[in-house]
C-alpha positions in Angstrom: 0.0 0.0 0.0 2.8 2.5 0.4 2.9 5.7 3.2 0.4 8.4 2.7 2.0 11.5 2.2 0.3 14.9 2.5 2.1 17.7 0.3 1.4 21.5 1.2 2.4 23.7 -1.3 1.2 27.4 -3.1 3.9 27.0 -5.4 2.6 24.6 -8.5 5.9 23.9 -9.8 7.6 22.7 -6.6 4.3 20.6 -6.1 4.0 19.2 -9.4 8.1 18.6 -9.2 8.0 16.8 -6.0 5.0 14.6 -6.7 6.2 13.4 -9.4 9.4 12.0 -8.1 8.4 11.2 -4.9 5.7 8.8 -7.5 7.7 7.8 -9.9 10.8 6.5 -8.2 11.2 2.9 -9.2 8.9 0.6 -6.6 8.4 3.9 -4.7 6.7 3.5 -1.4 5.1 7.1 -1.4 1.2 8.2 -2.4 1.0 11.6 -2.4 -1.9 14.0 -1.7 -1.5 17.7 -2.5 -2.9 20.7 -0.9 -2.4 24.1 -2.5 -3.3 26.1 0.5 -3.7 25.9 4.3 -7.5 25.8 4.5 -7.7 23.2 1.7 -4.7 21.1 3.9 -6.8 21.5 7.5 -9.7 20.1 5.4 -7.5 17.2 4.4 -6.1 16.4 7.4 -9.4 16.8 9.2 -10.4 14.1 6.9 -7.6 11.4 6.6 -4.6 10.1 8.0 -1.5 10.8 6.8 2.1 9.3 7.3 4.2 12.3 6.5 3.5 15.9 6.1 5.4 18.2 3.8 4.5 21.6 4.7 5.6 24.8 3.7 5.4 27.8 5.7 4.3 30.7 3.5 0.8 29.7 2.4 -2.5 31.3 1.8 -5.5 31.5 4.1 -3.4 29.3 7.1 0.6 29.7 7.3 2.4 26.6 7.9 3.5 27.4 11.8 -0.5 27.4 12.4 -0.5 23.9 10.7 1.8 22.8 12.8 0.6 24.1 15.7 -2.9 21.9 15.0 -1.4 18.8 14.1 0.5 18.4 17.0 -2.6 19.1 19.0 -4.0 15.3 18.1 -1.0 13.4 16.3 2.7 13.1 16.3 2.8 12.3 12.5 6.3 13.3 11.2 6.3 16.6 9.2 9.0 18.5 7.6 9.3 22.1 6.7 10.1 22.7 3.1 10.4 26.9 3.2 12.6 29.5 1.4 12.8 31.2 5.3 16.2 30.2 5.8 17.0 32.4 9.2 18.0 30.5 12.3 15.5 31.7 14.3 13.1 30.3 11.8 14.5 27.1 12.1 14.6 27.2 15.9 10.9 28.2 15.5 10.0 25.1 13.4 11.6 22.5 15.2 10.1 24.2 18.6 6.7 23.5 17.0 7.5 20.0 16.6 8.9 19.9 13.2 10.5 16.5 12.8 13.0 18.3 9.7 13.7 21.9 8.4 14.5 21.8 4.7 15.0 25.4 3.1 14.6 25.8 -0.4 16.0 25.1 -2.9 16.4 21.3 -2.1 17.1 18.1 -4.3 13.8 16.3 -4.1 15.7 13.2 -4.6 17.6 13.8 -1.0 14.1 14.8 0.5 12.3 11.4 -1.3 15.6 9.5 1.5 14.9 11.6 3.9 11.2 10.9 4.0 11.5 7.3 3.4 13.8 7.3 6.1 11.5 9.3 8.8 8.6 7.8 8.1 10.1 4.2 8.7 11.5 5.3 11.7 8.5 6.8 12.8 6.5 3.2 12.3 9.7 1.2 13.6 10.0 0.0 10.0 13.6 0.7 9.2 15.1 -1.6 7.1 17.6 -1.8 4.6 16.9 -1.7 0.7 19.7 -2.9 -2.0 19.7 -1.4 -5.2 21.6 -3.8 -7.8 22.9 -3.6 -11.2 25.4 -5.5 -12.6 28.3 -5.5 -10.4 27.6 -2.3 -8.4 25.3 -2.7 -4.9 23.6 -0.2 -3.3 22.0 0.1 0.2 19.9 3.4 0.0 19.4 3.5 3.8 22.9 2.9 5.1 24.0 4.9 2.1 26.8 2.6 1.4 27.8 0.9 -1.8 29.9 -2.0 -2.9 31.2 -2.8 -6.2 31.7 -6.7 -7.5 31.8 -7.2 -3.3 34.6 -4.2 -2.2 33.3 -1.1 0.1 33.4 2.1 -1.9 34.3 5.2 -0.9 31.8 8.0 -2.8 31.5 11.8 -2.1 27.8 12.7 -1.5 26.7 14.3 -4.3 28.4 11.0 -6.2 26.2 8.7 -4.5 23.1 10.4 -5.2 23.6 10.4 -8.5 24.2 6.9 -8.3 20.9 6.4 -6.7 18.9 8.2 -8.8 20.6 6.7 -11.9 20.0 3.1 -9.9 16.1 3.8 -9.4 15.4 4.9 -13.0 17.8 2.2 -14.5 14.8 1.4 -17.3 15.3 4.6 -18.9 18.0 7.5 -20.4 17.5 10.1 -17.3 18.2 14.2 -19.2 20.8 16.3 -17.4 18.4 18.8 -16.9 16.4 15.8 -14.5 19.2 15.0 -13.3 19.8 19.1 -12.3 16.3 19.5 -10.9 16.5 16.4 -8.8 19.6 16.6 -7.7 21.0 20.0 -7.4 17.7 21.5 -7.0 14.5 22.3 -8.6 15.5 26.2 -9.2 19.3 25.3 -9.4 20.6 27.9 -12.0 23.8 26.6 -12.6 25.0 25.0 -16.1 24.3 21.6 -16.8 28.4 20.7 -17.3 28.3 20.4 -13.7 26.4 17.1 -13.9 28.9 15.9 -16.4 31.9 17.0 -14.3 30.2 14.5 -11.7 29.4 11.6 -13.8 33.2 11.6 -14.3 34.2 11.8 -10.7 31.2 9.0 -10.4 32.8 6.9 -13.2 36.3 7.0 -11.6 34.6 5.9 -7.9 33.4 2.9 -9.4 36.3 1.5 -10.7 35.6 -1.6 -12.4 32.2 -1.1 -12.6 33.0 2.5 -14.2 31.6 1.2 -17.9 28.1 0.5 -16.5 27.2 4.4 -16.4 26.8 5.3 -20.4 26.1 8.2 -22.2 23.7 8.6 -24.4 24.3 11.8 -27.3 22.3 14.0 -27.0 19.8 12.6 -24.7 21.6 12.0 -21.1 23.0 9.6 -18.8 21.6 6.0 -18.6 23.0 3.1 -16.1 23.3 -0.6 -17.5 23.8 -4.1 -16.3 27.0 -4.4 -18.5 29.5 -2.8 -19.3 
């Protein structure tokens, strides 16, 4: 069945952008509802049960810190902050209301999709590990580690989540510019070399296993069981 996930957001891009991964990630675990305003999300949560609440903080008709403020009235569902208000006295603030996680915008949705998975699991005593495997390369996206043909790799951050997202959508050629929005950020405004500069430094961690990551002209980046 999945975790029911509550999404509160004005902004239809960052809506649209998150439910879409947090959907379409390979045997995701993640149904997501969306509310576009704070009335519309008290109505919601009056009316189901959620797992997770992602909640911004800026929001017509009820901010985010009133939300807050009523769900931890009746529940201790986990909920995390996704806000542009960045100030640590804002962040103080959230986690005083009972915030579970303060994520300022602009995030990669594919490092708030682990996060999630990981809270909500740990909220339902549920934590366990889940493998990732193609071809020689193996990796566990809740220890955050990753072997190749049986040997512990070493991989900067940014590395390994390209190497999760690629891992998830291994069916299909994933663009640069998906690869930007979900992993830099949806409103990252750098170039898109940068994902290329990485996909070499992620080539060179894997070693062996290097030739599995192929490039496809013109269209992106795809990973493969072979080499």
């Amino acid at each position: 069945m999945g975790y029911k996930v509550l999404l509160v957001e004005d902004d239809h891009d960052i809506r649209e952008a998150v439910a879409d991964y947090f959907t379409g990630v390979e045997a995701s675990e993640m149904n997501v509802s969306c509310a576009c305003d704070g009335i519309q999300a008290e109505e919601m949560l009056y009316e189901n049960q959620y797992d997770l609440v992602l909640l911004d903080i800026m929001l017509p008709g009820v901010d985010g810190w009133e939300l807050c403020r009523q769900i931890r009235k009746t529940s201790d569902v986990p909920v995390i902050f996704l806000t542009a208000r960045a100030r640590q006295e804002d962040v103080l603030y959230g986690y005083t209301l009972g915030c579970d996680d303060y994520v300022v915008k602009p995030f990669a949705i594919a490092e708030l999709y682990v996060k999630s998975v990981a809270l909500v699991r740990r909220a339902k005593g549920t934590v366990i590990h889940r493998e990732l495997v193609c071809g020689l390369i193996c990796c566990d996206t809740s220890a955050l580690t990753v072997t190749v043909d049986g040997a512990a790799i070493d991989m900067p951050r940014k590395e390994l989540e390209l190497l999760i997202y690629l891992m998830e959508n291994r069916k299909r050629v994933v663009s640069r510019d998906e690869l930007l929005v979900n992993i830099w950020g949806y409103d990252y405004d750098g170039r898109t070399r940068v994902v290329d500069d990485h996909i070499r430094k992620l080539r060179k961690a894997l070693g062996k296993a290097a030739g599995q990551i192929k490039t496809v002209i013109t269209k992106g980046y795809q990973i493969r069981d072979v080499q």
